[in-house]
Steps between C-alpha positions, in 0.01 A plus 500: 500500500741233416766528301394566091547180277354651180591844409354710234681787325329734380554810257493655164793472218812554607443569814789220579274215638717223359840651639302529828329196534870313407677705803144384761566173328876450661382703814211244533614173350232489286446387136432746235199478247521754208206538268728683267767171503222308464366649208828550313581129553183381353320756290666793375703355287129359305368815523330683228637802344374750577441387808128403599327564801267329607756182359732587798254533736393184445864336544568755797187355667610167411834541666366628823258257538779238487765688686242514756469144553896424529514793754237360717699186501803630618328737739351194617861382628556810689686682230432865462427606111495785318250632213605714287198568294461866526163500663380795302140459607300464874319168302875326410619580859187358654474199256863425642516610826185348566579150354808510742301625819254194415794303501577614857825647369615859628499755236669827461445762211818709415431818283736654296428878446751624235372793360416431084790746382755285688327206400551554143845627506540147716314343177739646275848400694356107472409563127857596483636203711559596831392386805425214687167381311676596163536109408097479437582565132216714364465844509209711664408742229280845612218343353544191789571767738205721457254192469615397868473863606139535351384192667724518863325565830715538824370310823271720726542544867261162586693255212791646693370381821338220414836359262765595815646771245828677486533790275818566364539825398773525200480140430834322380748573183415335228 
């Protein structure tokens, strides 16, 4: 397999994907697409309070659909890339990883696997303003936190396979 151009990272809350994908993003040279700087750059700041659902989802959807297309652009030109999405499902990591397979671009899944106690704490020291993500300027409450762990799914053995996965067991600091 040739070297990856699009990379996906992959895990639940706090698990320190964005602190991660920054350090593969200096190792690599590549360029860094964050749905969560995304979505604080365009929508948060319109968002209703409480907060709604299935309105996010629809902007979160939105953004990835559009992040996609600049990152196939520069992974066009040779330069590696980095999603930071979370991947909490096998259908978002084989929506993605398939688009960039069709592409003909190399693809490599890297898990996360932080277990949730950490994760929270981790949660916690951002709400507080530390860490290297800490700028995203909104805070993940326990309500966010448990709605990602009621709905997250970790890769199987075959998406591991099939995605050229790393598992990386403690994750990062958040």
């Amino acid at each position: 397999m040739s070297e990856p151009l699009v990379h996906l990272i992959c895990g639940s809350t706090g698990a320190g994907k964005s602190t991660y994908a920054l350090a593969l993003c200096r190792d690599a040279g590549a360029v860094y697409f964050s749905i969560d700087e995304w979505m604080a750059s365009l929508f948060w700041m319109d968002a209703p309070k409480p907060i709604d659902g299935a309105w996010a989802l629809a902007r979160v959807e939105r953004c990835m659909t559009q992040i996609w297309t600049v990152a196939a652009r520069v992974a066009e030109r040779g330069v590696p890339v980095v999603l930071d999405f979370g991947f909490g499902t096998p259908e978002l990591r084989a929506r993605f990883g398939d688009l960039a397979r069709d592409r003909g671009f190399a693809v490599r899944l890297h898990v996360l696997d932080v277990a949730a106690e950490e994760r929270w704490r981790r949660v916690q020291a951002r709400n507080a303003g530390a860490g290297e993500t800490r700028h995203l300027d909104f805070a993940i409450t326990r309500e966010m936190f448990d709605f990602v762990e009621a709905t997250w799914r970790a890769p199987d053995a075959d998406e591991m396979t099939r995605y050229n996965g790393v598992r990386i067991e403690g994750g990062s600091q958040a």
